[in-house]
Backbone bond lengths (Angstrom), bond angles and torsions (degrees), N, CA, C in turn:
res aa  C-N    CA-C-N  psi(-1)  N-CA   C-N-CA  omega(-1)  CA-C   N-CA-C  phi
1 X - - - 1.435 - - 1.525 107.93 -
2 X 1.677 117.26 130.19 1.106 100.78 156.88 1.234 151.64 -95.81
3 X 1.596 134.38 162.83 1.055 129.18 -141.16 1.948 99.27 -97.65
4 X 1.492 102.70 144.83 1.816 107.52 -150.19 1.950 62.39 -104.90
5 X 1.713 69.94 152.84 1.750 88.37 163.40 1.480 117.71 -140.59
6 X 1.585 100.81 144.12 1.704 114.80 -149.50 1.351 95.93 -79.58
7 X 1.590 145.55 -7.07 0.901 124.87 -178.72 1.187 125.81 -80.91
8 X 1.434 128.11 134.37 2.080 123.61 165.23 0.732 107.38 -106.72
9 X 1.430 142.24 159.92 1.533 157.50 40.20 1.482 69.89 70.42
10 X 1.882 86.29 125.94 1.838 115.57 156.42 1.543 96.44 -127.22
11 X 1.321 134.18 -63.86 1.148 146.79 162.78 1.490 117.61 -50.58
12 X 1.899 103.41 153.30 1.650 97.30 149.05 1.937 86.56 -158.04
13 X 0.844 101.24 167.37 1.284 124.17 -174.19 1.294 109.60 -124.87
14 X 1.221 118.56 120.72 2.052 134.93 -178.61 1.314 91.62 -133.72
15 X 1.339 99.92 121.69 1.780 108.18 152.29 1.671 103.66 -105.89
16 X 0.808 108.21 129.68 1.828 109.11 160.30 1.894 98.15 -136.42
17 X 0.949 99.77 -170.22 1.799 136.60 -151.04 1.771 97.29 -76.62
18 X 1.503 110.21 156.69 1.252 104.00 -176.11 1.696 94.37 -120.41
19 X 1.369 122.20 39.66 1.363 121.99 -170.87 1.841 94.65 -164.08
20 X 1.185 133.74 119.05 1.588 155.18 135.13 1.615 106.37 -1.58
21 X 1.802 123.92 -19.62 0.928 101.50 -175.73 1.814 119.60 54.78
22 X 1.443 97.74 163.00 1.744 109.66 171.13 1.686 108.40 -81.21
23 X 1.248 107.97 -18.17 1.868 113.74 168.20 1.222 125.54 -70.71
24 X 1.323 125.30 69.85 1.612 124.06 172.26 1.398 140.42 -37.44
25 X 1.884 88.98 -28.14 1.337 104.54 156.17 1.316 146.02 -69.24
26 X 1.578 97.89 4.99 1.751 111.29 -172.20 1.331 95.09 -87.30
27 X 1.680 117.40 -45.29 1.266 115.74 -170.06 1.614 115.10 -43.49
28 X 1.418 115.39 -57.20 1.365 98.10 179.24 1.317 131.12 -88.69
29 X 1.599 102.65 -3.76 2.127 100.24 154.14 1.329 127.21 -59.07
30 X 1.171 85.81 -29.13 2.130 105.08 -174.00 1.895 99.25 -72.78
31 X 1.530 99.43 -41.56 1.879 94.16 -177.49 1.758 96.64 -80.43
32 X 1.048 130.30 -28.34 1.691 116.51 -176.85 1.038 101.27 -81.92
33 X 1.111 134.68 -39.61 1.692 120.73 179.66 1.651 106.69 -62.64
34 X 1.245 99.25 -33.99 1.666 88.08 -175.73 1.747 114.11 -69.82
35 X 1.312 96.76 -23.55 1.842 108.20 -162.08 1.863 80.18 -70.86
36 X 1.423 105.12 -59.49 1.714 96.24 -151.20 1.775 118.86 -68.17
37 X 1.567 91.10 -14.39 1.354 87.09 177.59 1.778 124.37 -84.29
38 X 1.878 99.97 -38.73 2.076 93.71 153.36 1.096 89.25 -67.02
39 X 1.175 173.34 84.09 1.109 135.81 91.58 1.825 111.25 -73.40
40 X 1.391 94.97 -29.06 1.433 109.69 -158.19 1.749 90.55 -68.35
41 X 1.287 138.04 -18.18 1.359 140.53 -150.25 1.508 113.75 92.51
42 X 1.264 121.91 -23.06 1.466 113.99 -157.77 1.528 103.13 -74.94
43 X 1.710 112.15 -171.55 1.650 122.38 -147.27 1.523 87.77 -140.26
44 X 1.558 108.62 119.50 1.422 93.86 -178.97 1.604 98.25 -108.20
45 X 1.949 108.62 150.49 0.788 126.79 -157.32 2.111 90.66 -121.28
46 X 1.397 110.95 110.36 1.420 109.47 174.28 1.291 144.41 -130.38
47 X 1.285 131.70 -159.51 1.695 116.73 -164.69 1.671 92.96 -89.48
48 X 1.367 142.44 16.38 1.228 147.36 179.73 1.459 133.19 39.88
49 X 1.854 108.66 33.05 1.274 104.62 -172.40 1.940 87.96 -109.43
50 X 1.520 88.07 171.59 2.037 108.18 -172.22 1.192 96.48 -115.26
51 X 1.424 118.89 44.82 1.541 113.01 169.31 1.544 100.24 -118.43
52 X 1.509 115.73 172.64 1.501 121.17 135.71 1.541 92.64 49.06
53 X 1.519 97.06 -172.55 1.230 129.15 179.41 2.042 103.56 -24.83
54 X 0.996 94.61 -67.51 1.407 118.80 -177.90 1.752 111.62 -13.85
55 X 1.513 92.30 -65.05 1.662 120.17 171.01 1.616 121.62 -71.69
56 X 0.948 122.56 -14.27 1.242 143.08 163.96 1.685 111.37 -65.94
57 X 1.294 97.06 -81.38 1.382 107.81 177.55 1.783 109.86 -52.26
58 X 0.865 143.79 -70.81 1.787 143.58 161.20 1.718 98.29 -44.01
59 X 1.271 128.12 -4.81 1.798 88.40 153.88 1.185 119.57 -124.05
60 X 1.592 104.53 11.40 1.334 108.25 166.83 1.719 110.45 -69.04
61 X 1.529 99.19 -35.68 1.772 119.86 -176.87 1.843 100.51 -44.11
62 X 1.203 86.82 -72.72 1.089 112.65 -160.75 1.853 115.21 -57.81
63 X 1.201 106.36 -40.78 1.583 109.11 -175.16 1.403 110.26 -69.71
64 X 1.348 113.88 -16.98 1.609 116.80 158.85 1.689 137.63 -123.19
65 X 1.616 80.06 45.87 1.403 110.77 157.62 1.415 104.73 76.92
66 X 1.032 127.53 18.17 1.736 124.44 166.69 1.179 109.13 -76.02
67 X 1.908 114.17 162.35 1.335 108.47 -177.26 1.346 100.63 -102.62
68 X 1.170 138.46 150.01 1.511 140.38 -148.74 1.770 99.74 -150.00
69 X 1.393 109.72 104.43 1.863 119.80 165.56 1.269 106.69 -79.76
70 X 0.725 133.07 119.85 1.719 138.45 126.27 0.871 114.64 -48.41
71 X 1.973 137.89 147.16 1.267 134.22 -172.27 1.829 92.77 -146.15
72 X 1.262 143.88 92.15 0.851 146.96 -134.59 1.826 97.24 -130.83
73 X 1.801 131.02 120.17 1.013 100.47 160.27 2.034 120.98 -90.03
74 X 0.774 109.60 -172.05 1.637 102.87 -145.16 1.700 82.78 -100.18
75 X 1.671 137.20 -18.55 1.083 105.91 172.48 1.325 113.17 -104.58
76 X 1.733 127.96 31.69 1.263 140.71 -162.39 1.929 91.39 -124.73
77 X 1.022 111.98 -51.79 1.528 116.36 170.59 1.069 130.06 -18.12
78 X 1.451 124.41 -56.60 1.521 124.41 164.20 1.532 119.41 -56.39
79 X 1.001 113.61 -53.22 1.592 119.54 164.26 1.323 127.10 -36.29
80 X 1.263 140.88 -35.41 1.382 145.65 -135.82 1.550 103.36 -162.38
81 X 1.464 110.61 -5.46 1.621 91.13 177.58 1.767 99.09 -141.84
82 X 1.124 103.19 168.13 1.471 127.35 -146.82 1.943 99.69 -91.90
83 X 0.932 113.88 162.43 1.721 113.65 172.26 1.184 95.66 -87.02
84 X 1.337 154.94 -57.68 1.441 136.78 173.66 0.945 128.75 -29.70
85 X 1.624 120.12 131.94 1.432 115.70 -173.90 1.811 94.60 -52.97
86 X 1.575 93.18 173.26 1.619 110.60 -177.81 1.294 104.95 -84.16
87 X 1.661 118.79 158.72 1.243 108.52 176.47 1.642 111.28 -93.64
88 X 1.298 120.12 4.91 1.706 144.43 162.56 1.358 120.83 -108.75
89 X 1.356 105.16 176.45 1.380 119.17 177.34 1.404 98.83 -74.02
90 X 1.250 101.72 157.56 2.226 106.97 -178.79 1.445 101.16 -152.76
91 X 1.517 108.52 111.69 1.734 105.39 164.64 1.380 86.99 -105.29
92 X 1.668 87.15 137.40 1.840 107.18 170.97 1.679 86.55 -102.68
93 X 2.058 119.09 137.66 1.129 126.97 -179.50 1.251 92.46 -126.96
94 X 1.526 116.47 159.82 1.465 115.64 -168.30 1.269 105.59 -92.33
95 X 1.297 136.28 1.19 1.829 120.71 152.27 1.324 98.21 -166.64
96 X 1.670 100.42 -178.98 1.719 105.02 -171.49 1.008 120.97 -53.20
């Protein structure tokens, strides 16, 4: 028999796209994946931009109470993220 192990998954990490793409259909895979996975309890850990896909997925996290990182590098930041504070935590790191 094999032996089960007690540890889970607290985290997960999704990178997707900082642009909607011509697939309309991503938009709402990107929000169900986000719904079913807080659902699961877990903490998503991501590529930290407020665009596209990106922003989608972290407010699906977030609107049901998950804790949600942003991982942002600091000369990619201006590009991809918004002047509003974030609606997550955000470490800006100085490269990939």
């Amino acid at each position: 028999m094999a032996a089960s192990s007690s540890k889970q998954f607290k985290n997960i990490c999704v990178l997707s796209g900082f642009h909607y793409g011509k697939y309309k259909e991503f938009v709402q895979a990107v929000v169900d994946l986000g719904r079913v996975i807080a659902s699961r309890k877990l903490h998503l850990v991501y590529g930290g931009g407020e665009r596209g896909l990106s922003r989608l997925v972290s407010e699906a996290f977030f609107i049901r109470g998950s804790q949600v990182l942003g991982i942002i590098p600091k000369a990619v930041k201006p590009l991809v993220c918004l002047s509003s504070p974030p609606i997550r935590e955000e470490l800006v790191v100085s490269s990939m």
